[in-house]
C-alpha positions as YAML, in Angstrom:
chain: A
units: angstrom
residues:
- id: 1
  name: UNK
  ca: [0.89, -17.37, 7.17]
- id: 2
  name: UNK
  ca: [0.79, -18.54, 3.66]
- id: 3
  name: UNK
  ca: [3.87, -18.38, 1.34]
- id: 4
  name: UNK
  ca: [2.96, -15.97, -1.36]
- id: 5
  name: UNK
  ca: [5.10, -15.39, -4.69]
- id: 6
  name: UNK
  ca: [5.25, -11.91, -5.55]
- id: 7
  name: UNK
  ca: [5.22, -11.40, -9.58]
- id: 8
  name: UNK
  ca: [7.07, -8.10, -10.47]
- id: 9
  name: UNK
  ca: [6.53, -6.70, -13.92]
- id: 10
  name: UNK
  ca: [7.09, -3.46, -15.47]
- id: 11
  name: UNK
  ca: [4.07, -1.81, -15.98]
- id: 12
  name: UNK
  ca: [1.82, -4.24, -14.28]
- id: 13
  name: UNK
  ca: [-1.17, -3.97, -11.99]
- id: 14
  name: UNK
  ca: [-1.52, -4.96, -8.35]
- id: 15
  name: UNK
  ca: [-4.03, -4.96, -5.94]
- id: 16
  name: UNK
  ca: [-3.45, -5.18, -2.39]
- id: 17
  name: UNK
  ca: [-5.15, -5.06, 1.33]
- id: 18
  name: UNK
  ca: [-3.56, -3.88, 4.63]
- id: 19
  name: UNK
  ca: [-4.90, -3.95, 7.80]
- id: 20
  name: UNK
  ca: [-4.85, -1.99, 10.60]
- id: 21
  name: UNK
  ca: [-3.08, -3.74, 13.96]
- id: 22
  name: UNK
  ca: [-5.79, -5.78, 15.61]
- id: 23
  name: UNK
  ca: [-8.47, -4.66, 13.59]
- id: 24
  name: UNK
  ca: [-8.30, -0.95, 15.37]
- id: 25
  name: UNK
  ca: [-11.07, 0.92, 13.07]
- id: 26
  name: UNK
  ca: [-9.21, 4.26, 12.50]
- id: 27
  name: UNK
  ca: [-8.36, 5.04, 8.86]
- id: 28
  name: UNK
  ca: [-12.11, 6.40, 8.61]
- id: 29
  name: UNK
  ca: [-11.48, 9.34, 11.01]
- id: 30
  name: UNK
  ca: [-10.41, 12.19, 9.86]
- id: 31
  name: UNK
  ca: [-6.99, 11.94, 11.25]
- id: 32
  name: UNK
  ca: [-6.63, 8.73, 9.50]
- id: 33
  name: UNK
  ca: [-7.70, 9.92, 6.44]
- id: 34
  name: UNK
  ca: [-5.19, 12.99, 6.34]
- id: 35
  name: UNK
  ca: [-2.59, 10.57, 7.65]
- id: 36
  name: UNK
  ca: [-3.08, 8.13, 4.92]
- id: 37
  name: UNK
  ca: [-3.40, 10.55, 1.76]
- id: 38
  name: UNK
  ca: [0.15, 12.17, 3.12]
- id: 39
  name: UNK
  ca: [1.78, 8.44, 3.78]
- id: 40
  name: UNK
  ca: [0.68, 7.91, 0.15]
- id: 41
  name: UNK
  ca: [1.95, 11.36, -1.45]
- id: 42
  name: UNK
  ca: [5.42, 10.63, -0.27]
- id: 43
  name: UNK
  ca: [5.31, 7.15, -1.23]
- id: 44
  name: UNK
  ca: [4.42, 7.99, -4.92]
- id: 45
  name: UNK
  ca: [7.14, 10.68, -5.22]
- id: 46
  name: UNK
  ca: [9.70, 7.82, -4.16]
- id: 47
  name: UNK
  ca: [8.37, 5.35, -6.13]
- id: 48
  name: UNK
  ca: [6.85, 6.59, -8.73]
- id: 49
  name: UNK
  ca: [3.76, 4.71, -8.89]
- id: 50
  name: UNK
  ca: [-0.25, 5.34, -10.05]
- id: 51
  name: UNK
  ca: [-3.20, 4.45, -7.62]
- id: 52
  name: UNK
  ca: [-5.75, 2.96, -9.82]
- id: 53
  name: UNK
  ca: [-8.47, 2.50, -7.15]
- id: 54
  name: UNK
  ca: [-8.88, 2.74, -3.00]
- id: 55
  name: UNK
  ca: [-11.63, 1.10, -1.11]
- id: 56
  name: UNK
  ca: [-11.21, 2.38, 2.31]
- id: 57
  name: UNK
  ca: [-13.30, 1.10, 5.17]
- id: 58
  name: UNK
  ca: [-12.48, 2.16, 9.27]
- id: 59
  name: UNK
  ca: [-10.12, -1.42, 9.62]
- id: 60
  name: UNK
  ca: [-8.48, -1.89, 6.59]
- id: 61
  name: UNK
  ca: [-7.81, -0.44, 3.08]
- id: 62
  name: UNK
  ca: [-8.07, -2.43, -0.04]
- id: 63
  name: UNK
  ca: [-5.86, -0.75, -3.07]
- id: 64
  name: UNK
  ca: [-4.99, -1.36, -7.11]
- id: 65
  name: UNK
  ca: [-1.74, 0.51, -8.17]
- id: 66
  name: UNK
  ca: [0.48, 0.44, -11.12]
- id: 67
  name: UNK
  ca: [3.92, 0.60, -11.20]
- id: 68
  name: UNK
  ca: [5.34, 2.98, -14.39]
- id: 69
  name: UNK
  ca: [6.91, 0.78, -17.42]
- id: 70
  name: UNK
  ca: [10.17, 1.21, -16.90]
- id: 71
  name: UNK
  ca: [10.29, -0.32, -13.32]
- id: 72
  name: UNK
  ca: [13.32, -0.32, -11.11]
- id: 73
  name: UNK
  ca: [12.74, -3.35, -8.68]
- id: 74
  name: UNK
  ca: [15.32, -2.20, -6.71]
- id: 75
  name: UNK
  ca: [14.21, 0.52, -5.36]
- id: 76
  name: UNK
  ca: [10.76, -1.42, -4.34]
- id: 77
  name: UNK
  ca: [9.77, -1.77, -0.60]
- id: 78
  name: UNK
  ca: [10.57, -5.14, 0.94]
- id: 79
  name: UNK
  ca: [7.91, -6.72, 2.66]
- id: 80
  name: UNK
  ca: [8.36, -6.16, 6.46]
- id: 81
  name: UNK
  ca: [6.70, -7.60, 9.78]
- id: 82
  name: UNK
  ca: [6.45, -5.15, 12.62]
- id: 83
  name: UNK
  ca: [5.75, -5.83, 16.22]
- id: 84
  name: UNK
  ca: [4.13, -3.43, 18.67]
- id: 85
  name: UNK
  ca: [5.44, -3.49, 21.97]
...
């Protein structure tokens, strides 16, 4: 995996893509639509954040959000890696 450098800025834009595990196509059902516009509600009420733009397609979902100007980049997710078992 490559060795990224996340930028944080108040106020700036990012886009990112996530993928579903193995490629599964399910965010285009309806379940995974519901699922997804909840997961996001409750996100944006604890971070405080605008989505700019979603492309979703069934295996992943491609998204630009803003974070608000007065960022606290403390309270930002750390970036995890799961395992299924």
């Amino acid at each position: 995996m490559s060795n990224y450098r996340r930028v944080i800025t108040s106020g700036g834009t990012f886009f990112f893509t996530q993928v579903t595990y193995q490629r599964i196509p399910w965010l285009c059902s309806d379940i995974g639509r519901e699922n997804l516009r909840n997961a996001i509600r409750r996100v944006q009420q604890l971070y405080s954040f605008s989505l700019d733009a979603i492309a979703l397609l069934a295996e992943h979902i491609d998204c630009l959000m803003t974070h608000p100007t007065c960022l606290d980049v403390e309270r930002l997710p750390k970036p995890s890696i799961r395992t299924l078992e």
